[in-house]
matplotlib code that plots the C-alpha trace (Angstrom):
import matplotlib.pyplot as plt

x = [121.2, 119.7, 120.6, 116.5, 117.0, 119.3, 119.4, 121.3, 118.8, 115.7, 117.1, 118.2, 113.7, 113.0, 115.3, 114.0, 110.5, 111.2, 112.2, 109.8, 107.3, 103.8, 100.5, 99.2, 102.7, 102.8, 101.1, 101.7, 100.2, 102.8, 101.8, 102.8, 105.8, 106.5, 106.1, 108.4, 110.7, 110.4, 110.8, 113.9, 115.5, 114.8, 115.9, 119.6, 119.2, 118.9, 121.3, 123.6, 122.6, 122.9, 126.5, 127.9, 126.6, 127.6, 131.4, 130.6, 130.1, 133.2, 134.9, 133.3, 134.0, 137.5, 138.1, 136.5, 138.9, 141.3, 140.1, 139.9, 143.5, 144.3, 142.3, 143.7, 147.7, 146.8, 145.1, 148.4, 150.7, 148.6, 148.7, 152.6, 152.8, 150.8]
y = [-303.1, -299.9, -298.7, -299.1, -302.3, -304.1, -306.8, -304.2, -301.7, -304.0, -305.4, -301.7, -301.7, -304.2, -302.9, -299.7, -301.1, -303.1, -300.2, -297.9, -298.3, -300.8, -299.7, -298.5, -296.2, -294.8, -291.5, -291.8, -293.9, -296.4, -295.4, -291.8, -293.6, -295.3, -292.5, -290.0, -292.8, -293.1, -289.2, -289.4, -292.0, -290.2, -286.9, -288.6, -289.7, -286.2, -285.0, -287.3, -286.6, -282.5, -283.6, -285.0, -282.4, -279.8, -282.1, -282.0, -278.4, -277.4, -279.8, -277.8, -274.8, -275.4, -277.0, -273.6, -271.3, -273.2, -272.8, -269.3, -269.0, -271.0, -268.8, -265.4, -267.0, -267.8, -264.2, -263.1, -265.2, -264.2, -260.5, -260.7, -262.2, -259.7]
z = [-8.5, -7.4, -3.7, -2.8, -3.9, -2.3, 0.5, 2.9, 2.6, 2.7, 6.4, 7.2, 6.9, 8.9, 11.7, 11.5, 11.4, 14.3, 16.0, 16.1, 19.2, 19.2, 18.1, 21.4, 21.8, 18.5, 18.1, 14.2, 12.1, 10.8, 6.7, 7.8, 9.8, 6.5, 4.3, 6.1, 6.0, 2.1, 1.4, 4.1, 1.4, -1.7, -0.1, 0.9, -2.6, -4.0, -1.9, -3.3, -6.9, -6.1, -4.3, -7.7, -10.0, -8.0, -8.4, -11.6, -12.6, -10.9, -13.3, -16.2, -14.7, -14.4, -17.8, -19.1, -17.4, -18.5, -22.1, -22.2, -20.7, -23.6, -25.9, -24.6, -25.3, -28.8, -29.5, -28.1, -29.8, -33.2, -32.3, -31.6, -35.3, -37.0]

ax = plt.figure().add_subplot(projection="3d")
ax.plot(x, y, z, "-o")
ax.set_aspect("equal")
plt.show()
């Protein structure tokens, strides 16, 4: 089930709904109310998603140094030999 999706979040709405102020106190209409809160969740979203890839590419990165220590010990190894 997808975070947007699920019961928690759906109450976490309603709450928030419920507390922004009436008609006649709100100076933002409550589709622009709605739709700042919509681009709020898909930006935690992303910001998630950029969190992991960065978590990822650090990984990569240090799987690749790793590598080409490897690489440079076996070019030495063969050069000793030779």
């Amino acid at each position: 089930m997808s975070p947007e999706c699920s019961p928690t979040t759906s109450k976490k709405k309603t709450e928030d709904l419920n507390d922004l102020p009436s008609a006649s106190q709100r100076s933002v209409p409550l589709a622009v109310a709605e739709a700042l809160e919509h681009i709020l969740e898909q930006l935690n979203v992303l910001t998630q998603t950029v969190s992991i890839l960065e978590q990822r590419l650090t990984l990569t990165e240090d799987k690749l140094k790793d590598c080409l220590e490897n690489q440079q010990k076996l070019f030495s190894v063969v050069q000793q030999k030779s």
